[in-house]
N, C-alpha and C positions, 0 to 999 in steps of 0.2 A: 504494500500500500504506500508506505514511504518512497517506492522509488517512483511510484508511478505518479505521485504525486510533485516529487523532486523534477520529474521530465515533462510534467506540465507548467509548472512554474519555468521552468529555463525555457521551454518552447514559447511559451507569453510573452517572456522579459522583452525579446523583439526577434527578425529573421532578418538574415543579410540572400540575397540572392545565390545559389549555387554555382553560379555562371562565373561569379565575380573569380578574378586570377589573384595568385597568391599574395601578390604587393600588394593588392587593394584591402584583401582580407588585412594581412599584416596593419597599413596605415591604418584602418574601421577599425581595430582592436587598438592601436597604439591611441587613437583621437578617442576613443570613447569609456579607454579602461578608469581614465583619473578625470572624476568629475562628469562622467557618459553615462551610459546606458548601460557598461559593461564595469563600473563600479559599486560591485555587488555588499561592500562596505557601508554604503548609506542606507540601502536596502535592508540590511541583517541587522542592524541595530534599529531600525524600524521594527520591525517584523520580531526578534525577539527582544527587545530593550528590557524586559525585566528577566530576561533568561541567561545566565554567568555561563553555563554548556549548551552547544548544540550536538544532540546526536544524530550520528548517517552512518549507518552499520552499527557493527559496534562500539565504536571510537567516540566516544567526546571532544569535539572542538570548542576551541574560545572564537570569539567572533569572528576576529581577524584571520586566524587560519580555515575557517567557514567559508567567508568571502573569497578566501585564494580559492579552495577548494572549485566553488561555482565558477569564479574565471575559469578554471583549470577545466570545469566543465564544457563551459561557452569555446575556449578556446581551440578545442577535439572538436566539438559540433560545429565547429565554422571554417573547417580544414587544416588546421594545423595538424600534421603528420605524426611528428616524433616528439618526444618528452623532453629532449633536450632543444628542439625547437622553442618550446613553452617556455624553458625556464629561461633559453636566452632572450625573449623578447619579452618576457616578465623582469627582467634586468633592464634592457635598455627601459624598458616605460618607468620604470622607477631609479633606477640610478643607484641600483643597491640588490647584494646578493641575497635569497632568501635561505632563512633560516634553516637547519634542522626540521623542524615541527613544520613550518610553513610549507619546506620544498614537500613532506609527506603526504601533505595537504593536498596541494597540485597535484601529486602523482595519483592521489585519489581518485580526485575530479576529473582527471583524466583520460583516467582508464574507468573511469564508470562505464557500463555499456547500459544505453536505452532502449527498451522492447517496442 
């Protein structure tokens, strides 16, 4: 139930065209991840503001690794390929390596597969 509810909520957030090539994808993710449509951070502390854990599996995240995780999701459902793809253009949009906990996070969201 949680997942299918999890791939309704990322399928609403918004759609990019499937046509679009991989730079464009790339720029759409780099322009809308800080302060866009694909900063899943203002959204998560909306949605749970009085909740200190969220869980997805078994795992407990804090918010901040929550919101990697959904980019980490967004960012497989709108072509990005490989995981080190992810984490490199999760680096240049921010300017900063991610953590331990965080990179687990992405690799989460990543590899989640949607039915």
């Amino acid at each position: 139930m949680k997942k299918i509810l999890f791939f309704l909520f990322i399928s609403s957030v918004f759609t990019f065209s499937q046509k679009a090539d991989k730079e464009d994808i790339k720029k759409t993710i780099k322009t809308e991840s800080i302060g866009g449509r694909m900063d899943f951070s203002k959204m998560v502390e909306e949605k749970y503001s009085s909740a200190p854990l969220i869980g997805f599996g078994n795992t407990l995240y804090n918010k901040k690794d929550f919101a990697i995780l959904l980019w980490g999701a967004k960012v497989k459902n709108l072509g990005i390929e490989s995981m080190d793809e992810a984490l490199k253009l999760w680096g240049e949009i921010h300017n900063k390596k991610l953590t331990t906990p965080e990179s687990k996070a992405l690799k989460v969201g990543f590899k989640t597969k949607f039915e």
